[in-house]
N, C-alpha and C positions, 0 to 999 in steps of 0.2 A: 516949506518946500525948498527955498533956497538955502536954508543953513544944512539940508538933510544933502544938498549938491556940493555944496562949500567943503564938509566933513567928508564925502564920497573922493570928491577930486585930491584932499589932503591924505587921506588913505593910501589912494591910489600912489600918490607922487611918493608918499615915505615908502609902500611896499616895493616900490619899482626901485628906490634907491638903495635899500639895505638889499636887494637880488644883484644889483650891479658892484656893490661892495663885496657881496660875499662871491661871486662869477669871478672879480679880481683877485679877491685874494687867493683863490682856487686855480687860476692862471700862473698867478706869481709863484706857488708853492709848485705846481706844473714844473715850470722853467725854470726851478729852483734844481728839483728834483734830476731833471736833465745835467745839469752842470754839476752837481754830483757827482752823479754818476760818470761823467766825463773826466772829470779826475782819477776816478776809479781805474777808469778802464786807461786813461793817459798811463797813472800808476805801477800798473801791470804790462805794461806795452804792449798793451789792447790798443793800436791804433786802427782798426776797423770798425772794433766796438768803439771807439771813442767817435768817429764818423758818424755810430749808428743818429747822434743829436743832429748832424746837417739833413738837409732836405737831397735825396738822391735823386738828382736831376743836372741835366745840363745847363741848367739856369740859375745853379746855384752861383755865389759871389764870393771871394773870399782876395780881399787885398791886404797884402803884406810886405815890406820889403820894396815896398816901393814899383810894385806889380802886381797888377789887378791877373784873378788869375778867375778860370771860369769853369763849374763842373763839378760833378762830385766828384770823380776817377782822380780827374787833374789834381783838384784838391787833398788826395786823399796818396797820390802818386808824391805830391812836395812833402807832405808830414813824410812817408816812408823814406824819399831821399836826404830829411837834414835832417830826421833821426833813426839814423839805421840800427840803432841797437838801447839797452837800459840806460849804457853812460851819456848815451843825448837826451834821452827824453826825461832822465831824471823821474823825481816829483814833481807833481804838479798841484799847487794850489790858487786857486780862485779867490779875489775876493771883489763883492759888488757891491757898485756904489748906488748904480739906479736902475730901475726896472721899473718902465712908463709907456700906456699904451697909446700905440699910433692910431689905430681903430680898433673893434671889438674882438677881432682877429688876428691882431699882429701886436708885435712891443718891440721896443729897443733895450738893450740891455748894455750899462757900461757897465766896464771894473776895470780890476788889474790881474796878471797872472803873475806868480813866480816860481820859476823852474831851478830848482836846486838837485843841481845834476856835478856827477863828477869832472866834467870837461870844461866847467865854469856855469854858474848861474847864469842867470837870465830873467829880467825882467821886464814889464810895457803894460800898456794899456790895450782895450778892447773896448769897439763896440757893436754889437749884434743885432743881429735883425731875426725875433720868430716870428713864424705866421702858422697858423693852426690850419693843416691842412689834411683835408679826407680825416680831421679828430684827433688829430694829431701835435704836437708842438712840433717844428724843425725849424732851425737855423735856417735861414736862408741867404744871409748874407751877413760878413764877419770880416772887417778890416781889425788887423792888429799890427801894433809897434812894438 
């Protein structure tokens, strides 16, 4: 009886950990998928579709520049005013360095962006905050240099 409990609990613990492996990897390709697609739409100067990745709320986060700034609009209003047209916003590419969960609902995401754009490049770092909310991935909070 105890080796048939031993074998039941060892079951248990490998089944519950390849579900938590595969739930992450299924997250990360998520949040992959988003950023992506955010260049895409950066790409295009789709900067509304690029917003669609933030969380639309006033409680969104986004510091940059040395000012914390707060909101989707507000956030969404500084991308419109420091790229007002193709030759600011350029390209946009992403590259990540890590993507690590905070809880089963949320991750951090660092990289780097680089903006090759006519009016001069641009380059920094990022670090991102999702959280899966209502089933969803969104940004919720995004300091970048």
């Amino acid at each position: 009886m105890k080796t048939k409990a031993i074998f039941f609990f060892i079951t248990v613990v490998l089944i519950a950990s390849c579900s938590s492996k595969s739930t992450t990897e299924q997250d990360h390709k998520k949040i992959v998928a988003i950023l992506n697609q955010q260049e895409i739409d950066w790409n295009n100067h789709d900067l509304e579709g690029f917003m669609d990745g933030y969380w639309k709320s006033d409680s969104l986060y986004f510091y940059s520049g040395k000012k914390l700034k707060s909101g989707w609009e507000n956030t969404l209003y500084s991308y419109l005013k420091s790229y007002p047209d193709k030759s600011y916003s350029g390209t946009l590419k992403f590259t990540i360095a890590k993507i690590s969960a905070i809880t089963s609902d949320s991750y951090f995401v660092m990289g780097e962006y680089n903006l090759t754009r006519e009016v001069g490049n641009a380059t920094g770092t990022f670090m991102i905050i999702f959280k899966r909310i209502n089933g969803e991935w969104k940004i919720i909070a995004d300091s970048s240099c």
